[in-house]
N, C-alpha and C positions, 0 to 999 in steps of 0.2 A: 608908237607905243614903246613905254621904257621896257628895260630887258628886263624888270622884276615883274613885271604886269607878264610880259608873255609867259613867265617859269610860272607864276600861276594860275593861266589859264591851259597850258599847257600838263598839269597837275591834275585840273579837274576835269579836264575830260579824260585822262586815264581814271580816275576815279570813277565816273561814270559810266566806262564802256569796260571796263574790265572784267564786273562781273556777270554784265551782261555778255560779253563774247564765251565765258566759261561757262555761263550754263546752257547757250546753245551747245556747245560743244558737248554736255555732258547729255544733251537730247531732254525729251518731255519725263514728268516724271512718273505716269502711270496712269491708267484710267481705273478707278476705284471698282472693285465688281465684286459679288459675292459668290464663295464656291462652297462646293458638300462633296466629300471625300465619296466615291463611289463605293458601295459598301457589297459586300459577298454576304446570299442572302440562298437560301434552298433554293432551286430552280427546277420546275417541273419538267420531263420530257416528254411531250404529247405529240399528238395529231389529229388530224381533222378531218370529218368525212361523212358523205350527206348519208340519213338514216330514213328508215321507211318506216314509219309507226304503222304497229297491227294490232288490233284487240284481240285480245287473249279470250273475252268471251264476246264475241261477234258473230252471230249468226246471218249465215245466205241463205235465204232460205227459195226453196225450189219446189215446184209441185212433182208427186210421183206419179201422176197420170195426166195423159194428155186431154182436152178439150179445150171450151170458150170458157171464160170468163164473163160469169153470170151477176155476181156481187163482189163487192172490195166493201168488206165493214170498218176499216180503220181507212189512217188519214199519217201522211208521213209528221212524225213529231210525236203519234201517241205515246207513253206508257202502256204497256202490257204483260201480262202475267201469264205463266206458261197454261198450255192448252184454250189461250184467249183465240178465237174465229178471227182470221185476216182477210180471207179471201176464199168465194167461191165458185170453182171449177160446175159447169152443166151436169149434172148427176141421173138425170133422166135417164138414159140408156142404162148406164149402171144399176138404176133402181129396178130401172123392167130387167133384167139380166138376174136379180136379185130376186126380184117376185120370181121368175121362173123356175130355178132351183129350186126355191121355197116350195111352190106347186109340184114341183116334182117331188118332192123329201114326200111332202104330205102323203101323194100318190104312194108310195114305197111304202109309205106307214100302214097304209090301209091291205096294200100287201101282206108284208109282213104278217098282220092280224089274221088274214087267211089263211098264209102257210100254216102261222100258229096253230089255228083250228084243226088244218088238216091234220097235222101232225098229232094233237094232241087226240084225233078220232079215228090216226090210225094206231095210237097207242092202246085206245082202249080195245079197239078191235083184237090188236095181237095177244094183250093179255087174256083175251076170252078163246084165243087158238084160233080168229076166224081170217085173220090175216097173217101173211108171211112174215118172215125177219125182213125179207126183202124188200115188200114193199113200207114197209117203215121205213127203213134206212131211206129209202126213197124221200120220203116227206121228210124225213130231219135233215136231210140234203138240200131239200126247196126250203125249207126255214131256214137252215142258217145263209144259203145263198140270199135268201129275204134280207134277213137283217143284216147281212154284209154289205148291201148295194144299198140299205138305207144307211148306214155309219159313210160308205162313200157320198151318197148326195148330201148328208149332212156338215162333210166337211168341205165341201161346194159351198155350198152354204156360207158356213163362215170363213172361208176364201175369200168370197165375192162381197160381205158383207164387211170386211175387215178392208177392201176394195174401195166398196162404198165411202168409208171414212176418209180416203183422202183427198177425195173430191171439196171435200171443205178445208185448206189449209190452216193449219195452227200454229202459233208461238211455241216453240220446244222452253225457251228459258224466258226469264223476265229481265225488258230492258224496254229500248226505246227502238220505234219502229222508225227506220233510214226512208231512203227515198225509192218510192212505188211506181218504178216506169213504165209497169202495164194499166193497160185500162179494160173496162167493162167491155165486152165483145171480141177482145184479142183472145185468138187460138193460141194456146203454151203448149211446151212439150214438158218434157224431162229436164231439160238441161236449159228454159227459161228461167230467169232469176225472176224472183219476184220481188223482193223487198230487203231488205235484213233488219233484225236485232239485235241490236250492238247495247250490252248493259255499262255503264260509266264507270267505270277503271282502272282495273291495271291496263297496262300494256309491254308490246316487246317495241324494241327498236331491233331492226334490220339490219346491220353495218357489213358491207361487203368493204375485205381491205384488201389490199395487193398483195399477188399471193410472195412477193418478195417481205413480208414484214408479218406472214403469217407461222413464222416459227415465234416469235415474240408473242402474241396468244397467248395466254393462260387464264383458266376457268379464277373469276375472282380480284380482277385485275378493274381497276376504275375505269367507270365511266359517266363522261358529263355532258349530260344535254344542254346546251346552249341555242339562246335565240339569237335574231340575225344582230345583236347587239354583242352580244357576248357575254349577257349575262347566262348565271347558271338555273337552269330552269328546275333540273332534277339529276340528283346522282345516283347512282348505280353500279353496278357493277359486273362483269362477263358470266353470263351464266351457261351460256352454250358456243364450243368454235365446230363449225363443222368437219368433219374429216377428209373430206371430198374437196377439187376446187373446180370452180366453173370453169367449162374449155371452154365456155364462149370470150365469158370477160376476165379469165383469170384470175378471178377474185375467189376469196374465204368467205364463205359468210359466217358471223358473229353474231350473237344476239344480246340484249341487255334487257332486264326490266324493270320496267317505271310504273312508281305507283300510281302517280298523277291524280293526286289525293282532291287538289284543286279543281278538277276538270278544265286543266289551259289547253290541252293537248287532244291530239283527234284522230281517230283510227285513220287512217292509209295518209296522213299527214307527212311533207319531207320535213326535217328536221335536219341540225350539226349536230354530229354528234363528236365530241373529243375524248380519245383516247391518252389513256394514265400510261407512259410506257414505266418511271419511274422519275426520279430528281436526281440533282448534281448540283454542285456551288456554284455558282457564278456571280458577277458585277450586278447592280443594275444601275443606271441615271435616272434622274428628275426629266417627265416631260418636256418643262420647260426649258431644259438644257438641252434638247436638240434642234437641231433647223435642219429643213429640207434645201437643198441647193439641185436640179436639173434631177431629182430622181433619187439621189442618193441625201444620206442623213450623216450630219455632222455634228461635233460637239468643239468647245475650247478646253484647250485642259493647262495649265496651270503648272510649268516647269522652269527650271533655275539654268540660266544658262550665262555664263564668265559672270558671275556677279549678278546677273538683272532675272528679276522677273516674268516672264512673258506668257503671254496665250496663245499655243498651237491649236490649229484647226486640226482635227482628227476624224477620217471616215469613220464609218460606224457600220459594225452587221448588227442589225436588232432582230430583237425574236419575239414575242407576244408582250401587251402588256401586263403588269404584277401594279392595279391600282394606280397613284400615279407616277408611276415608276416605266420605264420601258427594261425590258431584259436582253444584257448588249450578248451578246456573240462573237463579235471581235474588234478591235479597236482601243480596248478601257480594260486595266486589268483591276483588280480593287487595289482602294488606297490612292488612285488614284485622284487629283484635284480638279474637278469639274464644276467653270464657271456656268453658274444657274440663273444670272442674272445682267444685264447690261449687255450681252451679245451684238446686239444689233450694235453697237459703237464699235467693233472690235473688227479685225484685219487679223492675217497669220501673223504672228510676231511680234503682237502689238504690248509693249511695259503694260504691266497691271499692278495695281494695290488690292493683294489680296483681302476680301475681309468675310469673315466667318457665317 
């Protein structure tokens, strides 16, 4: 080969490797990804904590006299109207107990009728001189003892007949009859349940909270019923904290009330219940922008370092989420540059072309 032939070929292969040996050198030149500035947004202070729904107008209803159970006129499900028949207690004894008095009043009355007489013939007697003062007094004595001992059997009487009524059980208010665990032939006392009344409602929620977070309390203060989804069922607000705290579980209890206008909700139901402590500013991110790694939650964020652009992997403390936003806690302050998209290509440190 002439020496003009190799100074040319020796020409083009620097031409050829030259710029390629400098831009390995300068490395790759970014992987394109899209970010959104992490933005400062009110942030609610809450907490959570399961609630006992109770009906505000819920009736348990109980018999005041003991016996069997002789009829049940309703059926759990009905509708019914105060003083409606639910259930009834064997009245028989009670009714002979009833007739008895009675028979006795009567006897009294016929009593009576004779002291009356007497008296009234020893009145006439005295005024003709032919009887004492004494022995009148006498007879105004056995009359009024007469009708004294009838006004007593009489209120025997309606004692025992006011007695009588509650051998038939009734609906105090109007709602819906719950479920009837007794049957025909069962013995109740006093203190058997018999059914309830629960009219559709309002209601309270129950919130017992630690008594460490029960100076925070105040009458007025939000509250949000959430289902197991975290949607908002119904809000509300503190209407009652109690003063006292339980030595068993060391809780406050609180109450809230819900209208529960829809009828979703159900007397002695658990429920969440989230408490409003108050709001503060904070960051939030795009769901999309975080990834789970072994339990904990990571983001790329988007920082300038000697010249180059890059994506750092950043932990993350998350707090609830705000729609589709999660709300950070630590990690992201706002203003921050938080890749939203293309992650899965990405490594700590990796060049990026940032694009909006």
């Amino acid at each position: 080969m002439s020496l003009a032939a190799s100074l040319m070929l020796a020409a083009l292969t620097v031409a050829c490797n030259g710029p390629t040996k400098k831009a390995e050198a300068e490395g790759p030149a970014g992987t394109p990804v899209k970010i959104a500035l992490a933005q400062s947004v009110p942030i609610e202070d809450t907490s959570e904590y399961v609630a006992t729904l109770k009906s505000r107008e819920s009736a348990v209803i109980m018999p005041q006299v003991e016996g069997q159970i002789v009829k049940i006129y309703v059926h759990s499900g009905n509708p019914v109207s105060p003083n409606t028949p639910l259930i009834l207690i064997d009245p028989a004894k009670q009714q002979a107990t009833v007739k008895t008095q009675v028979d006795s009043k009567n006897a009294q009355q016929a009593n009576l009728r004779w002291a009356q007489q007497q008296y009234d013939r020893a009145a006439g007697l005295y005024a003709a001189g032919v009887m004492s003062k004494q022995d009148l007094d006498q007879a105004r004595s056995a009359r009024d003892a007469a009708r004294a001992q009838l006004n007593a059997l009489g209120a025997q009487v309606q004692e025992q007949e006011v007695q009588l009524r509650y051998y038939t059980v009734t609906a105090k208010t109007s709602g819906i009859v719950g479920d009837i665990p007794v049957r025909v032939g069962d013995r109740v006392t006093n203190t058997t349940m018999l059914t309830t009344v629960d009219k559709p409602g309002s209601l309270e929620a129950y919130v017992y909270v630690p008594v460490e977070q029960a100076a925070r309390l105040k009458l007025g203060m939000p509250v949000r019923i959430i289902d197991s989804e975290g949607n908002v069922i119904a809000d509300s607000q503190i209407s009652f904290v109690s003063p006292q705290v339980d030595g068993t579980t060391q809780t406050v209890l609180m109450k809230a009330r819900i209208a529960n206008n829809n009828d979703r909700l159900r007397n002695a139901q658990f429920i969440r219940a989230r408490v409003v402590w108050g709001t503060h500013l904070g960051p939030v991110v795009p769901v999309l922008a975080v990834t789970r790694i072994g339990g904990q939650y990571f983001a790329f964020v988007v920082e300038e370092e000697k010249g180059k652009t890059v994506a750092r992997q950043t932990l993350l403390q998350l707090g609830e989420t705000a729609g589709n936003n999660y709300v950070v806690l630590g990690g992201i302050k706002p203003g921050d540059k938080v890749v939203v998209s293309g992650t899965q290509f990405l490594v700590d440190g990796a060049p990026v072309i940032p694009q909006s």
